[in-house]
C-alpha positions as CSV (number, residue, x, y, z in Angstrom):
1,X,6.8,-19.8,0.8
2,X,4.0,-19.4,-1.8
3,X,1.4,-18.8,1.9
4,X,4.1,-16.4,3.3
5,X,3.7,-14.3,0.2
6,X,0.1,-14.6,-0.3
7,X,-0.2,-13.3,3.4
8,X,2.2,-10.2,3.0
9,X,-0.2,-9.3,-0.1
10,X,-3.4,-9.5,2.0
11,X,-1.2,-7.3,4.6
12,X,-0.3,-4.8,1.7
13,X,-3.6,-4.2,0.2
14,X,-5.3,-4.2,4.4
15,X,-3.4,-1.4,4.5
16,X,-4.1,0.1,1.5
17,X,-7.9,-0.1,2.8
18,X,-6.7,1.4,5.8
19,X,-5.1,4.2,4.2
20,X,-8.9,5.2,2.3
21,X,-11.0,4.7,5.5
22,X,-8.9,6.5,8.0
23,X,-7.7,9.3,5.2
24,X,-6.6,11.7,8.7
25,X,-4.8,9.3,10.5
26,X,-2.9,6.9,7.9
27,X,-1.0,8.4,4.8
28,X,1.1,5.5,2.2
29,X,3.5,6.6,0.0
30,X,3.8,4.0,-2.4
31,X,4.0,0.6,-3.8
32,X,7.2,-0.5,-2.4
33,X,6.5,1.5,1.0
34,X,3.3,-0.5,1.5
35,X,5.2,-3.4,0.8
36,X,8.0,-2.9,3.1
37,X,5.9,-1.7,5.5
38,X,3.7,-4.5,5.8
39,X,6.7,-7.0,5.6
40,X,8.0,-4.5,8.7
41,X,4.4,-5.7,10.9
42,X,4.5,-8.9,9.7
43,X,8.1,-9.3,11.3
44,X,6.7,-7.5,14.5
45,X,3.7,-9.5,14.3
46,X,6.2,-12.9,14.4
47,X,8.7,-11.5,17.1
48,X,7.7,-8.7,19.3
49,X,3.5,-9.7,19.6
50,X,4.2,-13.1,21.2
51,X,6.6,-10.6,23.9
52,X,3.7,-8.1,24.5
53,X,0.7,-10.4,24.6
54,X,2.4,-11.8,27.6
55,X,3.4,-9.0,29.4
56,X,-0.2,-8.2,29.1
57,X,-1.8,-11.2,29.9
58,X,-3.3,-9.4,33.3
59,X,-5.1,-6.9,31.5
60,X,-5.9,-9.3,29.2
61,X,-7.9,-11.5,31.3
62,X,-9.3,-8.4,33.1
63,X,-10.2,-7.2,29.9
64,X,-11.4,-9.6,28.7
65,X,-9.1,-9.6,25.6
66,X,-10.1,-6.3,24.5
67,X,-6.3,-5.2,25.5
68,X,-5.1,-7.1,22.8
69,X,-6.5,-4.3,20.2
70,X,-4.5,-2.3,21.8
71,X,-1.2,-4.4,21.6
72,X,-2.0,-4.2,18.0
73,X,-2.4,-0.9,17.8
74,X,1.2,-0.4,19.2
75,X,2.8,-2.8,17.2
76,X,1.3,-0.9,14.2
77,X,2.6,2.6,15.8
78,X,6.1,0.8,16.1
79,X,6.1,-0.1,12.5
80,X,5.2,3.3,11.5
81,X,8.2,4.8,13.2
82,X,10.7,3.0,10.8
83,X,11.2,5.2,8.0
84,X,9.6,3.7,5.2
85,X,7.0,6.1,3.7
86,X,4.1,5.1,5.6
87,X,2.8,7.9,8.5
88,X,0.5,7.5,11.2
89,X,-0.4,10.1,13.2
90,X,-0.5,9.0,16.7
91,X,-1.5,6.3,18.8
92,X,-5.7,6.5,17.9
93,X,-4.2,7.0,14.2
94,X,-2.8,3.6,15.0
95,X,-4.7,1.8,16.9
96,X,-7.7,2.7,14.2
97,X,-5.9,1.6,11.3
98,X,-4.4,-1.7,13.3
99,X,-8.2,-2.5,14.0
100,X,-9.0,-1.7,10.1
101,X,-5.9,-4.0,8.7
102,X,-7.0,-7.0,11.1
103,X,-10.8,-6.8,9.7
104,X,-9.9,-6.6,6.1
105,X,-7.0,-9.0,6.6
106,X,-9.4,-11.2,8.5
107,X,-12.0,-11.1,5.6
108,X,-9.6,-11.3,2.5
109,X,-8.1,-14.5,3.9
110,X,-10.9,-16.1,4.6
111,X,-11.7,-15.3,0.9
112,X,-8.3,-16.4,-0.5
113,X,-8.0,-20.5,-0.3
């Protein structure tokens, strides 16, 4: 459980990141949205990725994998429509912030033991 959380943390504050590097596309609220709203992807992430990934497993392999950015990118998009205080304006909003989150995330757990 202690992991679980650690991870939702690196999520929140990836998205916080996001927020200051894409100021047009990605607006937070506050605390508690950024929380929710990370705990929203991270529940995508688990359930509706795995779904997606292989629906596009053709344009994966012709893509070489590059399509999966853009899996993320709509998984991010699909999080922002729940109401929680966090707004992305449209898809290139999300698809740059879902490529920002999964850089940062990438780096701060490497970081974190």
């Amino acid at each position: 459980m202690p992991g679980t959380l650690v991870r939702l943390l690196i999520t929140a504050i990836s998205i916080v990141v996001a927020a200051y590097l894409v100021p047009g596309y990605l607006r937070i609220g506050g605390l508690e949205s950024v929380l929710l709203f990370a705990l929203v992807l991270a529940v995508l992430n688990a359930l509706v990725r795995p779904i997606l990934l292989f629906l596009a497993l053709p344009l994966n392999l012709l893509t070489l994998g590059l399509f999966t950015f853009v899996v993320n990118g709509a998984l991010f998009w699909l999080a922002a429509r729940v109401p929680l205080g966090v707004q992305v304006e449209g898809f290139l909003g999300a698809f740059l912030a879902a490529l920002v989150v999964s850089a940062v995330s990438f780096v701060l757990s490497k970081a974190v033991p």
